[in-house]
C-alpha positions as CSV (number, residue, x, y, z in Angstrom):
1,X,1.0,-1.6,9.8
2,X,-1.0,-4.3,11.8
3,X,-1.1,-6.3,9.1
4,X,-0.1,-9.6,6.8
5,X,1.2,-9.5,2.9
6,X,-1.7,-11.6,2.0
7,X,-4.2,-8.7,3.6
8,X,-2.0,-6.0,2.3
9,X,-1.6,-7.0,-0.8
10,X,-5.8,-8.2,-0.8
11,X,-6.5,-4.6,0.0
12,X,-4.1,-3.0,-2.1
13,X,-5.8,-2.6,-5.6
14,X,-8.5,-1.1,-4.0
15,X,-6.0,1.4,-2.3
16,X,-4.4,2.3,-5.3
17,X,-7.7,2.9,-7.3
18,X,-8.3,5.4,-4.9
19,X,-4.9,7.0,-5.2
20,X,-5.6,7.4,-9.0
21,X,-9.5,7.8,-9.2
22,X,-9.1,9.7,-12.6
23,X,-7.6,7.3,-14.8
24,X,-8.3,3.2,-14.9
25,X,-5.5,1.4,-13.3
26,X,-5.1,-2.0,-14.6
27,X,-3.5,-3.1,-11.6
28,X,-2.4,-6.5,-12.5
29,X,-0.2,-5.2,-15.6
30,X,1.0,-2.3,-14.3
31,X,2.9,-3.9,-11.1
32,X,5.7,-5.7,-11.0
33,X,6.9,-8.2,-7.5
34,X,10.5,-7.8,-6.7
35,X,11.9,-9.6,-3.8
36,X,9.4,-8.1,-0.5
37,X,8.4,-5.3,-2.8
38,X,6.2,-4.2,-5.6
39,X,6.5,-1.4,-7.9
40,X,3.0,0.5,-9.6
41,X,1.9,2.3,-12.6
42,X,0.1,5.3,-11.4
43,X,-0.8,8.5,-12.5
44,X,2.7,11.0,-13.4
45,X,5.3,7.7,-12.5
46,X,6.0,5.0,-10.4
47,X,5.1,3.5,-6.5
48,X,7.4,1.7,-4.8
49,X,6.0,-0.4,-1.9
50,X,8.5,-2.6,0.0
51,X,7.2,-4.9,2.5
52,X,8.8,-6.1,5.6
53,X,8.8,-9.4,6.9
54,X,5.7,-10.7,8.5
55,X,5.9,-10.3,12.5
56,X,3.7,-10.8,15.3
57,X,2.7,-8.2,18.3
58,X,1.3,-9.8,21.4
59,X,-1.0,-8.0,23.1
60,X,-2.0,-10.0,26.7
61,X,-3.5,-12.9,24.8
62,X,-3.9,-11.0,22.0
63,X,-1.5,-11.7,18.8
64,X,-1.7,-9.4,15.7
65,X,0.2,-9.3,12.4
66,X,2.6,-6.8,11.8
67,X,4.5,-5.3,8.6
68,X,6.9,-2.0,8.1
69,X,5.7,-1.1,4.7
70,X,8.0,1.5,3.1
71,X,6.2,3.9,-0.3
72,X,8.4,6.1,-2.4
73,X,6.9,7.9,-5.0
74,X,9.3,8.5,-8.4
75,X,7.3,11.0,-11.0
76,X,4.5,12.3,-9.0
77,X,4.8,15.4,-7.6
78,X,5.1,16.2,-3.7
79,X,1.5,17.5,-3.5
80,X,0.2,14.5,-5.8
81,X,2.3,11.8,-3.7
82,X,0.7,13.3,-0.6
83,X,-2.7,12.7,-1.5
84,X,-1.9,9.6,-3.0
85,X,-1.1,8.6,0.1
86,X,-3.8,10.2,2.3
87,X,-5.9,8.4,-0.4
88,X,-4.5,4.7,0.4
89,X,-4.2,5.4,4.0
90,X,-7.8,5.6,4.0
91,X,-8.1,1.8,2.3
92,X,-6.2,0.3,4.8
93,X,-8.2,1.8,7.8
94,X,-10.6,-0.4,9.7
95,X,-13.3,1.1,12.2
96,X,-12.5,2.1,15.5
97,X,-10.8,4.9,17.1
Protein backbone atom coordinates (compact mmCIF):
# COMPACT_ATOMS: atom_id res chain seq x y z
CA UNK A 1 0.00 0.00 0.00
CA UNK A 2 1.29 3.59 -0.65
CA UNK A 3 1.08 4.27 2.63
CA UNK A 4 2.68 5.08 6.44
CA UNK A 5 1.70 3.11 9.86
CA UNK A 6 0.65 6.29 11.25
CA UNK A 7 -2.03 6.79 8.09
CA UNK A 8 -2.80 3.11 8.12
CA UNK A 9 -3.32 2.71 11.35
CA UNK A 10 -5.34 6.56 11.33
CA UNK A 11 -7.64 5.00 8.74
CA UNK A 12 -7.99 1.72 10.04
CA UNK A 13 -10.95 1.86 12.63
CA UNK A 14 -12.91 3.36 10.15
CA UNK A 15 -11.98 0.37 7.80
CA UNK A 16 -12.85 -2.17 10.06
CA UNK A 17 -16.31 -0.56 10.96
CA UNK A 18 -17.07 -1.06 7.64
CA UNK A 19 -15.96 -4.74 7.60
CA UNK A 20 -18.36 -5.36 10.53
CA UNK A 21 -21.29 -2.75 9.92
CA UNK A 22 -23.73 -5.12 11.95
CA UNK A 23 -22.33 -5.26 15.25
CA UNK A 24 -20.39 -2.19 17.30
CA UNK A 25 -16.72 -2.75 17.24
CA UNK A 26 -14.99 -1.22 20.08
CA UNK A 27 -11.96 -0.97 18.35
CA UNK A 28 -9.59 0.11 20.92
CA UNK A 29 -10.42 -3.10 23.27
CA UNK A 30 -10.74 -5.51 20.86
CA UNK A 31 -7.03 -5.04 19.22
CA UNK A 32 -4.04 -6.03 20.47
CA UNK A 33 -0.22 -4.49 18.87
CA UNK A 34 2.34 -7.18 18.51
CA UNK A 35 5.65 -6.39 17.15
CA UNK A 36 4.61 -4.73 13.25
CA UNK A 37 1.26 -6.30 13.67
CA UNK A 38 -2.15 -6.04 15.10
CA UNK A 39 -4.66 -8.55 15.81
CA UNK A 40 -8.89 -7.54 15.79
CA UNK A 41 -12.07 -8.60 17.29
CA UNK A 42 -14.53 -8.86 14.42
CA UNK A 43 -17.48 -10.41 13.61
CA UNK A 44 -17.12 -14.81 13.61
CA UNK A 45 -13.05 -14.44 14.91
CA UNK A 46 -10.02 -12.81 14.55
CA UNK A 47 -7.91 -10.23 11.88
CA UNK A 48 -4.55 -10.41 11.68
CA UNK A 49 -2.84 -7.33 10.00
CA UNK A 50 0.99 -7.39 9.94
CA UNK A 51 2.67 -4.30 8.76
CA UNK A 52 5.88 -4.05 6.96
CA UNK A 53 8.41 -1.64 7.42
CA UNK A 54 7.90 1.85 6.28
CA UNK A 55 9.69 2.45 2.72
CA UNK A 56 9.82 5.02 0.26
CA UNK A 57 9.01 4.90 -3.77
CA UNK A 58 10.49 7.67 -5.72
CA UNK A 59 8.67 8.63 -8.45
CA UNK A 60 10.87 11.52 -10.65
CA UNK A 61 10.78 14.03 -7.82
CA UNK A 62 8.13 12.45 -6.42
CA UNK A 63 8.57 10.30 -3.00
CA UNK A 64 5.67 8.33 -1.55
CA UNK A 65 5.25 6.00 1.49
CA UNK A 66 5.09 2.48 1.09
CA UNK A 67 3.96 -0.64 3.39
CA UNK A 68 3.35 -4.52 2.44
CA UNK A 69 0.44 -5.08 4.69
CA UNK A 70 -0.34 -8.78 5.13
CA UNK A 71 -4.51 -9.78 6.53
CA UNK A 72 -5.36 -13.32 7.59
CA UNK A 73 -8.64 -13.96 8.64
CA UNK A 74 -8.99 -16.93 11.62
CA UNK A 75 -12.96 -17.64 12.24
CA UNK A 76 -14.69 -15.93 9.45
CA UNK A 77 -15.69 -17.73 6.76
CA UNK A 78 -14.16 -17.55 3.08
CA UNK A 79 -17.19 -15.64 1.71
CA UNK A 80 -17.41 -13.32 5.07
CA UNK A 81 -13.44 -12.69 4.94
CA UNK A 82 -13.90 -11.65 1.29
CA UNK A 83 -16.18 -8.95 1.85
CA UNK A 84 -14.48 -8.06 4.85
CA UNK A 85 -11.95 -7.26 2.80
CA UNK A 86 -13.65 -5.67 -0.22
CA UNK A 87 -15.21 -3.62 2.69
CA UNK A 88 -11.65 -2.21 4.03
CA UNK A 89 -10.28 -2.00 0.61
CA UNK A 90 -12.67 0.56 0.05
CA UNK A 91 -11.46 2.71 3.35
CA UNK A 92 -8.17 2.93 2.26
CA UNK A 93 -8.96 4.18 -1.32
CA UNK A 94 -8.35 7.83 -2.22
CA UNK A 95 -9.88 9.48 -5.49
CA UNK A 96 -8.38 9.05 -8.64
CA UNK A 97 -8.25 6.36 -11.21
Amino acid sequence: MSISHAEFLRILPLAIQRATPQRSVDFLSSRRLENHGLWIGVAGGWLDIELGPEQSRRLACLTLPRTMVVFHFYGPSRKRAETMMERIDSAYQRGGG
